[in-house]
C-alpha positions in Angstrom: -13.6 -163.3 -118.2 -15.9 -164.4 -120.1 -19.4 -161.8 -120.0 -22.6 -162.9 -120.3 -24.7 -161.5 -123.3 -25.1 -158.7 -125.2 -21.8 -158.3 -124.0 -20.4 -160.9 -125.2 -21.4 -160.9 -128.3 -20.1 -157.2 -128.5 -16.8 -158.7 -127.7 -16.8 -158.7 -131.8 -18.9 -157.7 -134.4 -21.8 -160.4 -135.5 -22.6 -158.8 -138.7 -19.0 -160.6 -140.3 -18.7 -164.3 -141.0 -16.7 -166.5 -139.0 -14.4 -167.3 -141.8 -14.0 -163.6 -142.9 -13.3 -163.3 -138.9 -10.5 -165.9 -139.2 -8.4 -164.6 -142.1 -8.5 -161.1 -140.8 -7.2 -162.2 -137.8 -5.1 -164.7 -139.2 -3.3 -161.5 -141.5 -3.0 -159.4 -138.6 -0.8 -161.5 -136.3 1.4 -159.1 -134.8 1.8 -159.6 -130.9 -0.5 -157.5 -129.7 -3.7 -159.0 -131.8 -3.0 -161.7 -129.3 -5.3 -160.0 -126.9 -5.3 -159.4 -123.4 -6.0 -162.5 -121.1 -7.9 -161.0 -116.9 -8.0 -163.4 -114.7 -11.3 -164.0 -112.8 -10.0 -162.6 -109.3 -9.1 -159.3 -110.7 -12.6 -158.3 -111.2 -13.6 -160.0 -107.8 -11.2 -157.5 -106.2 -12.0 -154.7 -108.0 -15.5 -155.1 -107.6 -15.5 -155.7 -104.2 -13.7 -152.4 -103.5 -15.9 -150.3 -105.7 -19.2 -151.6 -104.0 -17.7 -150.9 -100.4 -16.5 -147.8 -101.8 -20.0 -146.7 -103.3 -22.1 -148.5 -100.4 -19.9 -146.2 -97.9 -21.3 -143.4 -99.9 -24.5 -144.2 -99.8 -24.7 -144.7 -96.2 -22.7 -141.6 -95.3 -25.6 -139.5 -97.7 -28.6 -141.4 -95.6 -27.2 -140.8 -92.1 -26.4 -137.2 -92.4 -29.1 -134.6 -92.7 -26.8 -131.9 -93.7 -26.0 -133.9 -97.3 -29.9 -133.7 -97.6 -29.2 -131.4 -100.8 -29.9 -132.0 -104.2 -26.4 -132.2 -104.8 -25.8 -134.5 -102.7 -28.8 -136.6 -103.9 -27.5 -136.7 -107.6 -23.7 -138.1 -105.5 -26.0 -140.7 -103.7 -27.6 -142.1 -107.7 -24.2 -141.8 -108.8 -22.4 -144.3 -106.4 -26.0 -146.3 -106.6 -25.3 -146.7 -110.1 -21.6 -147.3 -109.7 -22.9 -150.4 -107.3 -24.8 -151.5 -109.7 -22.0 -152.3 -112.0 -20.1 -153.4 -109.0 -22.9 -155.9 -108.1 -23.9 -157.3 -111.7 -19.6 -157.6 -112.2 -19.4 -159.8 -108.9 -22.7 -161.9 -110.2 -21.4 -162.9 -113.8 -17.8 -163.2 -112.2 -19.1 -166.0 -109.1 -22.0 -167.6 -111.8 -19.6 -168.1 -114.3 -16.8 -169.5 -112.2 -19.3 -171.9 -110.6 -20.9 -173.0 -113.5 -17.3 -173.5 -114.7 -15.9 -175.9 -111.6 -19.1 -177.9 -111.6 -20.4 -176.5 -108.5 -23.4 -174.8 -109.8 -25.4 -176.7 -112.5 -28.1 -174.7 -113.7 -30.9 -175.8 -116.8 -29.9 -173.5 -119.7 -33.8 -171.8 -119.6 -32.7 -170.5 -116.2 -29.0 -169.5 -117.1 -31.3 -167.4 -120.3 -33.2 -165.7 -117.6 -30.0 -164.9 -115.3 -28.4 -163.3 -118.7 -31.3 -161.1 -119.1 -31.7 -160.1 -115.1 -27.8 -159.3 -115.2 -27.8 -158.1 -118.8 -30.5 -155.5 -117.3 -28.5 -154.8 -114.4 -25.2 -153.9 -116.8 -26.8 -152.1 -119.4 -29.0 -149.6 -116.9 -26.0 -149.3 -114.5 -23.9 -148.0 -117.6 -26.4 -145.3 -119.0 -27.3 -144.5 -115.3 -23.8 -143.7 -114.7 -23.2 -141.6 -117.5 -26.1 -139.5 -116.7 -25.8 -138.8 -113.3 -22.7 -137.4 -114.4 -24.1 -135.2 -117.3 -26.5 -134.4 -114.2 -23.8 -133.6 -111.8 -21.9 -131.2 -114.2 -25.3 -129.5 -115.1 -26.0 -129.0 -111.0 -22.5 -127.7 -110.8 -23.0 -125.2 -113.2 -26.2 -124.0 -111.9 -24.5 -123.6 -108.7 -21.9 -121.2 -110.0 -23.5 -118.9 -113.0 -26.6 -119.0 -111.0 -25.7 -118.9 -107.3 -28.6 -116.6 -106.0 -31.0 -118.6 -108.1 -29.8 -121.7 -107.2 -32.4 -122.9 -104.2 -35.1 -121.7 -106.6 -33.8 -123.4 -109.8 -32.9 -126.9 -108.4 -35.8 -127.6 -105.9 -35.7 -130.8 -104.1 -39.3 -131.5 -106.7 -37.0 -131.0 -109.6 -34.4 -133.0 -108.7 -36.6 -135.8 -107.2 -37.8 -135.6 -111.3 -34.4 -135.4 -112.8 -32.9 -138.8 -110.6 -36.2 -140.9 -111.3 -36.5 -139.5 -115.2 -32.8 -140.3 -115.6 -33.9 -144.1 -113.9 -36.5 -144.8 -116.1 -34.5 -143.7 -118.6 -31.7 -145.9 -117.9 -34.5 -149.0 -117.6 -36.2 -148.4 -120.9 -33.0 -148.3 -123.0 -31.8 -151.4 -121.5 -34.3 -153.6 -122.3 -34.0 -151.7 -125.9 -30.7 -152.4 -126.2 -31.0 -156.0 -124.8 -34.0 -156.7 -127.2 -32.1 -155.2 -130.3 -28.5 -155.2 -129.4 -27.6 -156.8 -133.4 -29.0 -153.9 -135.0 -26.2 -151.1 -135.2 -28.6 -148.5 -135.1 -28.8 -149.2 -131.6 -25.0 -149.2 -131.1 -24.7 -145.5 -132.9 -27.2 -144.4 -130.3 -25.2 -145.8 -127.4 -22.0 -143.8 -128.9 -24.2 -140.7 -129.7 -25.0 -140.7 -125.9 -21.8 -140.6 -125.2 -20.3 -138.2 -126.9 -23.3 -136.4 -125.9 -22.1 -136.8 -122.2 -18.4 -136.0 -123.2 -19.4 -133.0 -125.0 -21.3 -131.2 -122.3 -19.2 -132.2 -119.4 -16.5 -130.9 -121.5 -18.0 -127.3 -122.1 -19.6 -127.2 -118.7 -16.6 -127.7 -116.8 -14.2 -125.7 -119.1 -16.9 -122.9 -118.9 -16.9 -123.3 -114.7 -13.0 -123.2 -115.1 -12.9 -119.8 -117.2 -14.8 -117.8 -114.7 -12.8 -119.0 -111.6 -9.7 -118.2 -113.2 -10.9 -114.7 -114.3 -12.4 -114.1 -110.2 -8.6 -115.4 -109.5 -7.1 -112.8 -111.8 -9.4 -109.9 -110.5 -8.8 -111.1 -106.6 -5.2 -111.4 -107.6 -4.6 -108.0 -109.7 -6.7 -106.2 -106.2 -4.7 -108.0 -104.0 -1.3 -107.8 -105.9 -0.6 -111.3 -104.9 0.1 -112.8 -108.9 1.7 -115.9 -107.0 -1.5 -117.0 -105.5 -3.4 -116.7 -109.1 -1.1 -118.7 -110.5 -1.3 -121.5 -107.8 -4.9 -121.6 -107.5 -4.9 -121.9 -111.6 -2.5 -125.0 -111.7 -4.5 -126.6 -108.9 -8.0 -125.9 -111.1 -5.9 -126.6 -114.3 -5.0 -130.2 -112.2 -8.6 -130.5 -111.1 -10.1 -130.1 -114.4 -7.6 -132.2 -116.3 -8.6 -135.0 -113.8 -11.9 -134.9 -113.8 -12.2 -134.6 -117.9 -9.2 -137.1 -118.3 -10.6 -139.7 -116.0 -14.2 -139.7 -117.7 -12.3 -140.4 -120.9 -9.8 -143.1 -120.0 -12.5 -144.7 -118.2 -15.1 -145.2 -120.6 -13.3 -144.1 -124.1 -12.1 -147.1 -125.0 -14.8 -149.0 -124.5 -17.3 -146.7 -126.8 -14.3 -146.5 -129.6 -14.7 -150.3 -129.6 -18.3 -150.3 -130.4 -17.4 -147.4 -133.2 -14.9 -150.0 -134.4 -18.0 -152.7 -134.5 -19.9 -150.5 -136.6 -17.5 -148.8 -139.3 -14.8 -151.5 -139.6 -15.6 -154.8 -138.5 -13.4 -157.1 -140.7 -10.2 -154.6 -140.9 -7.6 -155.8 -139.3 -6.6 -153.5 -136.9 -10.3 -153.2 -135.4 -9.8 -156.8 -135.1 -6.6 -156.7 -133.3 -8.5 -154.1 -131.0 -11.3 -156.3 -130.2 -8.6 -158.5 -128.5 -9.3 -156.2 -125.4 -12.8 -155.6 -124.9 -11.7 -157.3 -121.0 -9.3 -154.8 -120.4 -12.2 -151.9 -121.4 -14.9 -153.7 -119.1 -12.4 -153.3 -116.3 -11.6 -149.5 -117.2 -15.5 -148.8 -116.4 -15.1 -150.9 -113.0 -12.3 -148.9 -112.2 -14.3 -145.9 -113.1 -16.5 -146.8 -110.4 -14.0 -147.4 -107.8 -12.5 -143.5 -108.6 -15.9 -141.7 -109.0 -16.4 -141.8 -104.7 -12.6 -140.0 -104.5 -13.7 -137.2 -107.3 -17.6 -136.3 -106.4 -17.8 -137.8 -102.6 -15.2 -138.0 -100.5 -13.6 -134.2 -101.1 -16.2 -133.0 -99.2 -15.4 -132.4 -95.3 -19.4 -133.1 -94.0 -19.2 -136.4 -96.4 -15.4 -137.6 -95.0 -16.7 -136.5 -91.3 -19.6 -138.8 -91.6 -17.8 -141.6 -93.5 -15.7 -142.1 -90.2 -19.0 -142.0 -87.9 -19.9 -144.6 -90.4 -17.2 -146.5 -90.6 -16.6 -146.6 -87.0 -20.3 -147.4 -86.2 -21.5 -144.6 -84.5 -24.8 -144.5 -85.6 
């Protein structure tokens, strides 16, 4: 597919010539530098099913008074975000294959000005998404180590602060990033956020982990029952690996190949790598399709009303 800009132009690095682009690729011409060729209806399909996925969520949030929580508030800006990227994925995908069959002829002023609207809706779907995650970890947190404190801590004011802080936010850097997306400086910050993200989900979750398996050992050691420990463990063990491992897969690559746009642009291998930039664009769609299946849909209230929903019993 070919994305609209900045993305496309971080597809590979501009701050190499084209020639000096050209022989590095020329010398590196295993199989693999070949790249990675996704055809047009792959991310129709996948975006479809993450925005009915996310949408579903929504709804099922909105209906239901009992998921009137904060928690559930920071699910709802999650799978709003995750539509987002749905949404601006399905837009480039249909402009660009209309523009490419001669159905849609557009003046290139106006094509500029859908770049920029989609660009906006890419970029702030991206950092949205990341932070609602960050957020989600932190609420999860609270809700352990601070149980009794929790209502009092994370009051509907707050988090009404926290999801339009982390919007604005998400706005402001996107039109940064759009307007200055050559210089690098802006790059290293998008890579410092996140590791950022990675770092604290990372401790937080690990942290949450620690003290349920040392409540599981103290039940366990009461109770004699070692077995049941040692299941509930693996199952947290499983939990937490999944979580942590999806995060990673999901949006790893695609932050290691703007790392590889700043420290190495004309090696070789970083050439080879940016070969795949579609295949990483597609790891963050299918990031949204999974994030409804780990933070929504484990929840009993959320599945109960997700059937109301589905079924149209409003």
């Amino acid at each position: 597919m070919s994305t609209l800009a900045p993305l496309r132009l971080l597809r590979e690095p501009w701050n190499t010539s084209e020639g000096n682009q050209s022989n590095t690729t020329a010398g590196a011409g295993s199989a693999w530098c070949q790249g990675l060729d996704i055809p047009n209806e792959l991310f129709l399909t996948l975006g479809l099913v993450s925005l009915v996925e996310n949408l579903l969520v929504v709804a099922a949030i909105l209906k239901n008074r009992n998921l009137h929580s904060p928690m559930y508030y920071f699910i709802c800006c999650l799978a709003v975000s995750d539509m987002l990227v749905s949404i601006s994925n399905l837009a480039e995908t249909l402009f660009m294959l209309l523009m490419k069959h001669g159905v849609l002829v557009i003046r290139a002023s106006i094509v500029r000005h859908m770049d920029n609207i989609i660009d906006m809706l890419i970029c702030s779907s991206v950092v949205s998404s990341l932070s609602f995650l960050g957020v989600i970890a932190v609420d999860r947190y609270i809700t352990i180590f601070y149980a009794l404190r929790y209502h009092s801590i994370m009051t509907l004011q707050r988090a009404v602060v926290t999801m339009a802080s982390v919007w604005l936010a998400s706005t402001v850097s996107s039109t940064v990033f759009i307007t200055y997306y050559r210089n690098n400086a802006i790059l290293l910050c998008l890579i410092g956020f996140f590791l950022f993200m990675l770092i604290l989900m990372l401790v937080l979750y690990i942290h949450m982990f620690a003290l349920a398996r040392h409540h599981l050992r103290s039940i366990s050691s009461q109770q004699k029952q070692p077995t049941v420990y040692r299941t509930s463990s693996l199952k947290g063990a499983v939990t937490l690996t999944i979580l942590l491992g999806v995060f990673f897969i999901c949006w790893g690559p695609f932050f290691f190949h703007l790392i590889l746009i700043v420290t190495c642009p004309t090696n070789p291998f970083c050439t080879c790598f940016f070969g795949y930039f579609n295949l990483f664009l597609i790891l963050i769609i299918c990031n949204s399709m999974v994030d409804p299946l780990i933070y929504a849909f484990r929840s009993q209230e959320l599945r109960r009303t997700l059937w109301e929903v589905v079924l149209c019993s409003w």
